[in-house]
C-alpha positions in Angstrom: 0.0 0.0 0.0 1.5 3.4 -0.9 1.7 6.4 1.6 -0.1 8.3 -0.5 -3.1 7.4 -2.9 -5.3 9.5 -4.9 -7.9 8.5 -7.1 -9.8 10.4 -9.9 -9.3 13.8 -7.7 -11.4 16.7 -9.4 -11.0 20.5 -8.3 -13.7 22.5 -10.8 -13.2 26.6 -9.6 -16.1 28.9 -10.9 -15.1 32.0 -13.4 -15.9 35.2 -11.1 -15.8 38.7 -12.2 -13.6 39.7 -15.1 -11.2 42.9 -14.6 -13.8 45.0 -16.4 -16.4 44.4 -14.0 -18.6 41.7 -16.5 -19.6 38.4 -15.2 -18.2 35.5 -16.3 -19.8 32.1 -16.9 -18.2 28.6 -16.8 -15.4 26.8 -14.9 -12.0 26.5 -14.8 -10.9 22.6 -14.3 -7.7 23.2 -12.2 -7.2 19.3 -11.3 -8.8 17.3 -13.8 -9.5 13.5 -12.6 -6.2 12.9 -11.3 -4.4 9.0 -10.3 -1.7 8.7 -9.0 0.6 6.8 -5.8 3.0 8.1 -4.0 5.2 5.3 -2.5 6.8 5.9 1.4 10.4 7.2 1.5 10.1 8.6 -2.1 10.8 11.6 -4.1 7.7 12.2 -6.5 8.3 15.3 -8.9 5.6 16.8 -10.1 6.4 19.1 -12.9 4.7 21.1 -15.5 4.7 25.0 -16.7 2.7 27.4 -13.9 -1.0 27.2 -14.4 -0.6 23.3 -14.9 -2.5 22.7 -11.7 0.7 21.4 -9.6 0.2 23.6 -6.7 -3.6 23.4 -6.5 -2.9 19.4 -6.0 -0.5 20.0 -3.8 -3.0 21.6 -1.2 -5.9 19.2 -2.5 -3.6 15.9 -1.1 -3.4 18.5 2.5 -6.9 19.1 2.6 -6.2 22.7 2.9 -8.1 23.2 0.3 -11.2 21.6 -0.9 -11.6 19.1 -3.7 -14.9 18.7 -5.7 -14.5 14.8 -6.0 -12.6 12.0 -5.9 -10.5 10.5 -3.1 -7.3 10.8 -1.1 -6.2 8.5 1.0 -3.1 8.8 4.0 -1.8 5.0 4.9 -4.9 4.1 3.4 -7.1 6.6 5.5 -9.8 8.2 3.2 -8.3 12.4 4.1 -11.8 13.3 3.1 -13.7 11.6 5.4 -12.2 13.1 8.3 -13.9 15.5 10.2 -12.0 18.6 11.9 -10.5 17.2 14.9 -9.2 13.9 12.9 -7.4 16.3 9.8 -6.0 18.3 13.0 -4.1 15.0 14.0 -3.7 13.9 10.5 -1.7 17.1 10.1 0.8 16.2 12.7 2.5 13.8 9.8 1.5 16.1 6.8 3.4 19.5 6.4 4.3 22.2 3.5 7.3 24.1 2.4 6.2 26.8 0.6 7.6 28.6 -2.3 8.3 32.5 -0.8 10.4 32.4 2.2 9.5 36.0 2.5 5.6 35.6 2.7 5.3 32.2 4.4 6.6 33.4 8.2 5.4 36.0 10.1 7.5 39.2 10.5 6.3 39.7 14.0 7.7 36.5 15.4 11.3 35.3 16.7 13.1 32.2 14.8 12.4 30.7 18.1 8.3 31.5 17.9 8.1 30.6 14.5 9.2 27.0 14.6 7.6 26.1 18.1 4.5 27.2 16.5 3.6 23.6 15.7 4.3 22.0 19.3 1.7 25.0 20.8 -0.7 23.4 17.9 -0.1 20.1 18.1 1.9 18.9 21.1 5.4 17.0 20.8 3.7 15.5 17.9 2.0 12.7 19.4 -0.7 14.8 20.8 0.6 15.1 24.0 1.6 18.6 25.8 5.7 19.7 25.6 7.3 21.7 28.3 8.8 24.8 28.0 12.1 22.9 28.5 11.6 20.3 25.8 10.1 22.9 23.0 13.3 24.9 23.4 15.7 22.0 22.9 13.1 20.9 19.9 13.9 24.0 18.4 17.3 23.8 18.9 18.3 20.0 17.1 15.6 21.7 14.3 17.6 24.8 13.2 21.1 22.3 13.2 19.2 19.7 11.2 18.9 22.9 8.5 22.1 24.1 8.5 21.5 27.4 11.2 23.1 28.3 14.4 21.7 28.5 18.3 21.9 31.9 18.1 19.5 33.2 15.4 16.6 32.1 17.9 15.8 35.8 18.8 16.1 37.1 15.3 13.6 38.2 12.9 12.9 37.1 9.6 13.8 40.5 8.0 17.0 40.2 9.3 17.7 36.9 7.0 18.8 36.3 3.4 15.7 34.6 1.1 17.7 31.0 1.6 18.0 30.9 5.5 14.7 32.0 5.5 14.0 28.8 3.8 15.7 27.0 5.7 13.6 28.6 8.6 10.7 27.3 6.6 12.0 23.4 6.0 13.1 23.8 10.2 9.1 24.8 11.2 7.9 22.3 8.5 10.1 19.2 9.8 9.2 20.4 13.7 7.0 17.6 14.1 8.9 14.8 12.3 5.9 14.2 9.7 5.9 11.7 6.8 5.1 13.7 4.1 5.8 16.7 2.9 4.6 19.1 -0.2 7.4 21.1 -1.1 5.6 23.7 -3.4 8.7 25.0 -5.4 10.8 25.5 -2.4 13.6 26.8 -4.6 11.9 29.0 -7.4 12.3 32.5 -5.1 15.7 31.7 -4.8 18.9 32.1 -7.0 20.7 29.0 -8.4 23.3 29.1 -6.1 21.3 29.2 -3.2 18.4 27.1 -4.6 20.9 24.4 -5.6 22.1 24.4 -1.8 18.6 24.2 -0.2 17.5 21.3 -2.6 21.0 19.1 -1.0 19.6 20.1 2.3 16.3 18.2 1.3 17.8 15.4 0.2 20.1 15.2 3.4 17.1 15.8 5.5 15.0 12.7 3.6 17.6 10.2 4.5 18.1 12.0 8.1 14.4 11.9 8.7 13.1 9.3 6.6 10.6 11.8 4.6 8.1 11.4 2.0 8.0 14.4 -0.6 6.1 15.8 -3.3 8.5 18.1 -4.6 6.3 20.7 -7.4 9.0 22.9 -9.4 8.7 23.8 -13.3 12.2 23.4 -13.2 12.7 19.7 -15.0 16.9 19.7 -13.5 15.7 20.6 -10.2 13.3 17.7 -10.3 16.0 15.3 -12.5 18.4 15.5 -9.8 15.9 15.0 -6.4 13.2 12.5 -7.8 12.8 9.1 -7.0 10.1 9.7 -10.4 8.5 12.1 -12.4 5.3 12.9 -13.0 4.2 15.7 -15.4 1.3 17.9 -15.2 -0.4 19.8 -18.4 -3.8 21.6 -17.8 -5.0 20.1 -14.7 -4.1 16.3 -15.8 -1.0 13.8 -15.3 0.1 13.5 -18.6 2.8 11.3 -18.3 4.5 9.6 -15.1 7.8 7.0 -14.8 11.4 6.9 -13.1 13.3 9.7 -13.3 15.2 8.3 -16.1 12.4 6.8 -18.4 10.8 10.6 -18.0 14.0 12.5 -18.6 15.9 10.6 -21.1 12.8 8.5 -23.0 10.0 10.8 -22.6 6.7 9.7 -23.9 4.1 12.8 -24.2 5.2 15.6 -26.9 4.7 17.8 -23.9 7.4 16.3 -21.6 9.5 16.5 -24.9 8.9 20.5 -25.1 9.6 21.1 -21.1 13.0 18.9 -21.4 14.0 20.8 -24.8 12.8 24.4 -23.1 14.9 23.7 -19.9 19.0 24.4 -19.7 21.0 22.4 -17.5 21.7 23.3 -14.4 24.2 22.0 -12.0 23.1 20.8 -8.5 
């Protein structure tokens, strides 16, 4: 059974208001009867120009945002059957990296605030309550895991460079040891350099921590170089999905074809 399974997932958003005021009719199929498995200890890369629907199904597999049908199922746990209280737990082994480390924290909290915000939530990750004491010491083997010293605790976000603030990001997302995470194109705000660095830290932190990701990027190297497989997205749907070296060097779909042939290299 794999970690992840979805099945014929469906996320229909209504046209609103156009710019000029007129109302628009119809729908916009943003995830279009998506299949697909994601197996435990993995890599998955799920790539595809912006406006293929990547990011929308990487909140859909969260729940943190609705789907219109179909199913997803956590260690074989139906995600949209569970009420509020249940997702709340669920959530303790599902997290998100998200693609601006500049929007994603909160300028008003410390380092220190920011990634103990998920033991206040949730606990020490089993659902039970975490002293003072322990939280602290949390927080501390967190910002080593990614690379940060002690001593940024009582700093700012401001005060960091877009890549430590990622790394910020990664330390608050790993807080509760989960086994999954979406990493919605952790690297695309960042510049090569830097991007190339936090995309090693992942990988060091997947055989550290034994994760799970679905790593979204338009950037077919990026995903080459991390991915256990490929899968590519093209207007909502999966149009083609194999190994990382059946995709990349034997692609099937014309579209696959044009992303590989559009795309430099780039050294990780």
């Amino acid at each position: 059974m794999a970690l992840i399974e979805i099945r014929n997932l469906i996320k229909v958003f209504p046209l609103g208001e156009s710019m000029f005021g007129a109302s628009a009719t119809g729908q916009i199929r943003a995830v279009n009867n998506v299949s697909l498995d994601i197996e435990a200890g993995e890599t998955l890369g799920l790539v595809g120009e912006s406006g293929s629907g990547k990011s929308t199904l990487g909140r859909l597999i969260l729940r943190l945002i609705e789907p219109t049908s179909g199913s997803i199922l956590y260690q074989g746990r139906n995600l949209l059957d569970a009420n509020h209280a249940e997702m709340r737990a669920l959530r303790r082994n599902m997290q998100i990296i998200f693609q601006d480390p500049f929007g994603s924290l909160d300028p008003r909290l410390r380092v220190e605030q920011i990634i103990a915000e998920p033991f206040l939530i949730h606990g020490d990750g089993n659902g039970q309550r975490i002293t003072t004491s322990a939280r602290r010491d949390r927080v501390g083997e967190m910002l080593k895991a990614v690379g940060l010293d002690d001593s940024v605790r009582q700093r700012y976000p401001h005060e960091f460079s877009g890549g430590q603030r990622q790394r910020i990001g990664i330390a608050r997302a790993l807080a509760l040891r989960p086994k999954f995470i979406v990493a919605d194109e952790p690297v695309s705000a960042l510049d090569v350099s830097v991007g190339a660095q936090i995309v090693n830290l992942m990988a060091q932190l997947q055989r550290d921590f034994g994760l799970t990701y679905l790593f979204i990027s338009h950037s077919m190297p990026v995903v080459r170089y991390l991915a256990t497989r490929i899968a590519v997205m093209y207007r909502g749907k999966i149009v083609e999905i194999g190994s990382t070296q059946q995709v990349t060097e034997r692609p099937r779909h014309s579209y696959t074809k044009s992303l590989l042939e559009a795309t430099p290299e780039v050294s990780i």
